[in-house]
N, C-alpha and C positions, 0 to 999 in steps of 0.2 A: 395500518399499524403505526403507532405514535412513539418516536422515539425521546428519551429526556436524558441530557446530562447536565449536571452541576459543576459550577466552576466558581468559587470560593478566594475573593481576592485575601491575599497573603499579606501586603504592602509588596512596598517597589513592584514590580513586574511577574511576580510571583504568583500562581492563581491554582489551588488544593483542587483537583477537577476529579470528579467521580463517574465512572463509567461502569452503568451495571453492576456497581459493589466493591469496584477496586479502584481506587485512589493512584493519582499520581500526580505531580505538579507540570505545569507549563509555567516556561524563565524565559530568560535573556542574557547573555551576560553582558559585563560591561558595567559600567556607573549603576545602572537603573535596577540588574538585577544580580542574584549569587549563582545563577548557572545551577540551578536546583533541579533541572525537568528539560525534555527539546519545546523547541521553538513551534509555535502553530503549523505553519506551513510542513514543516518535515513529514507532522502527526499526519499530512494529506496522503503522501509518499504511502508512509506509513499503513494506512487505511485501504490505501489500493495493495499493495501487499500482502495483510491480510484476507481483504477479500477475493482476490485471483487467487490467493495461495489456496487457501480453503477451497475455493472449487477444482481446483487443478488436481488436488491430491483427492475427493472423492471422485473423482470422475476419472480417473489414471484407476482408481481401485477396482469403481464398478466394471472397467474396461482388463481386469486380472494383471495389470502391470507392476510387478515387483518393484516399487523405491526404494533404494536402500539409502540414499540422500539427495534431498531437495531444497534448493536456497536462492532466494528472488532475490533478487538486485533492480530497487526501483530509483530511478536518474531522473531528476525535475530538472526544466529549463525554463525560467523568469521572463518575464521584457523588462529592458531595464530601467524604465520608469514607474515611478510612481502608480498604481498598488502593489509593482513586482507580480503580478498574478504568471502563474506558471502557463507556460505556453505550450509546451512540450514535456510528456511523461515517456521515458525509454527504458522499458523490461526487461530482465536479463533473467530467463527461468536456466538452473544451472541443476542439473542433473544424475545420477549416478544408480544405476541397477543392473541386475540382470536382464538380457535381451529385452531390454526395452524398444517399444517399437513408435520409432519418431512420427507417424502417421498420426497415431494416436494421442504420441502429444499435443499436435503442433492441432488437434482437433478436439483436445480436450483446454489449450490456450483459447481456441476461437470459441469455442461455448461460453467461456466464461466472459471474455472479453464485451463477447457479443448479445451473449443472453443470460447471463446468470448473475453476472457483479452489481451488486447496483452502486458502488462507490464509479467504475469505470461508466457507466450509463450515465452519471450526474456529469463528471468527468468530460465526456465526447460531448454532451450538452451543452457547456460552457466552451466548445470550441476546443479543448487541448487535442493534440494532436497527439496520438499514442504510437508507440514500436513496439517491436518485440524481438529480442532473439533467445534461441536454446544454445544452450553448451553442455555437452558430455564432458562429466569432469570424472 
């Protein structure tokens, strides 16, 4: 499968990027840009978020597990030279239902993490070192 997105410079740092049909901007802020959009990097964060999220929540379904709220908190960690490339990505699945049963979470994290995400696949490829923890909130 062949994936395409557009990324439409703006001036300054600014870049009109279209994903799928929906438009948003990537900035900077500071001199160079207006802080219109997040920064590349974050969109990485981002992307792993989505894609665990989305497996986490049909595979908690398939498994009859009542969500009644779910909220990822993804944590990047840099080296501090020069590409800044993230070295460490730290998960924070945060959770709230009836009798939910942690088993099935903590098995419906490892599926994803391990075979379903392919942002986390590219991710462990390039070396980042991944965590994870749950909270009952």
């Amino acid at each position: 499968m062949k994936h395409k997105v557009e990324s439409a410079w703006e001036g300054g740092m600014k870049f009109d990027t279209e994903v799928n049909g929906h438009h948003f901007f990537i900035d900077q802020a500071g001199e160079n840009g207006d802080d219109s959009g997040p920064r590349p990097k974050p969109l990485m964060l981002a992307a792993l978020a989505g894609c665990t999220g989305m497996d986490v929540i049909s595979l908690l379904k398939k498994m009859r597990q009542e969500v009644e709220y779910f909220n990822l908190v993804v944590e990047g960690d840099t080296e501090d030279e020069h590409p800044n490339a993230f070295v460490k990505m730290h998960l924070i699945y945060e959770f709230k239902g009836k009798d939910l049963d942690m088993e099935k979470i903590e098995k419906s994290i490892n599926l994803s993490m391990e075979r379903y995400c392919g942002v986390s696949a590219v991710y462990r490829k390039a070396g980042i070192e991944m965590t994870h923890e749950v909270r009952m909130v």
